[in-house]
Each structure stands twice: as C-alpha cells, then as structure tokens.
C-alpha positions in Angstrom: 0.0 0.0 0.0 1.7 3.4 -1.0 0.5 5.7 1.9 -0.4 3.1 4.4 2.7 4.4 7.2 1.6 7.6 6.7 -2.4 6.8 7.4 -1.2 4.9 10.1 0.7 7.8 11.5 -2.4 9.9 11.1 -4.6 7.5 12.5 -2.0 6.8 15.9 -1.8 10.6 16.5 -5.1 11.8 15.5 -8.0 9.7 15.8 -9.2 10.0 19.6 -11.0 6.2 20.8 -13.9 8.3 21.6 -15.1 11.8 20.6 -14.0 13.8 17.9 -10.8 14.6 16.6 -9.2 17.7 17.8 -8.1 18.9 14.2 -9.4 18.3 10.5 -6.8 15.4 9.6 -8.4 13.2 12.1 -11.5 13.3 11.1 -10.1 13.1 6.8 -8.1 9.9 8.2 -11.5 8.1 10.4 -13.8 9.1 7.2 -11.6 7.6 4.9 -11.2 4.1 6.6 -14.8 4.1 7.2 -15.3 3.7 3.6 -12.3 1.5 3.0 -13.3 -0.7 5.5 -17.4 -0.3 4.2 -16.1 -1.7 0.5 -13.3 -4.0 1.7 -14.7 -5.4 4.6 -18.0 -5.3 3.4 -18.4 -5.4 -0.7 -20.2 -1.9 0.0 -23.1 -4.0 1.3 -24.1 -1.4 3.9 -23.8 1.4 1.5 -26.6 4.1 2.4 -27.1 8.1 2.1 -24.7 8.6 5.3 -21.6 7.4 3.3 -22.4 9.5 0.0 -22.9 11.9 2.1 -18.9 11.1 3.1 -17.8 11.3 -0.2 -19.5 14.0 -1.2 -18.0 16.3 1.2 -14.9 15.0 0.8 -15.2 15.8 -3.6 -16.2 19.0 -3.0 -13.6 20.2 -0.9 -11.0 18.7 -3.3 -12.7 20.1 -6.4 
C-alpha cells in the first residue's frame, strides 16, 4: 500500500477512541477508513445516504 505508514501515522496521532478529533486530519483519516473498511470489509453492502454523504463532502472540498 503506497501511503499506508503515513495513514497509520495519522490514525495513531489523531484519531481519539472516543469523541471527535481535535483537528481536520483526524477526522479526513477516520472518514476515509470508514469507507475502505465499508467496500473492503463489506463489498459496499451497507452502502446508504450517510456514506455518499462522506464522499460528497470529501469531492467538493477537493474540487
């Protein structure tokens, strides 16, 4: 996996066991494997509007 030390970085430092994150890269880092673990773990079965809504935000803000 190309980035996976640095998502795991991310994920160590930044992603609370409880609560929110306390900046934005915390929460990029817990969305993000939320959906890779959704289509890996999952084959996408539990796909509803709360994960487009994920990667919707997540577009926009790029575009």
């Amino acid at each position: 996996m190309k980035y996976f030390d640095e998502a795991k970085e991310l994920w160590l430092n930044y992603v609370p066991r409880n609560g929110q994150s306390d900046i934005v890269e915390g929460e990029v880092i817990r969305a993000i494997e939320k959906l890779r673990f959704e289509a890996q773990g999952n084959g996408n079965a539990n796909w509803d509007g709360g994960f487009e809504m994920v990667v919707l935000y997540y577009t926009r803000r790029i575009e």
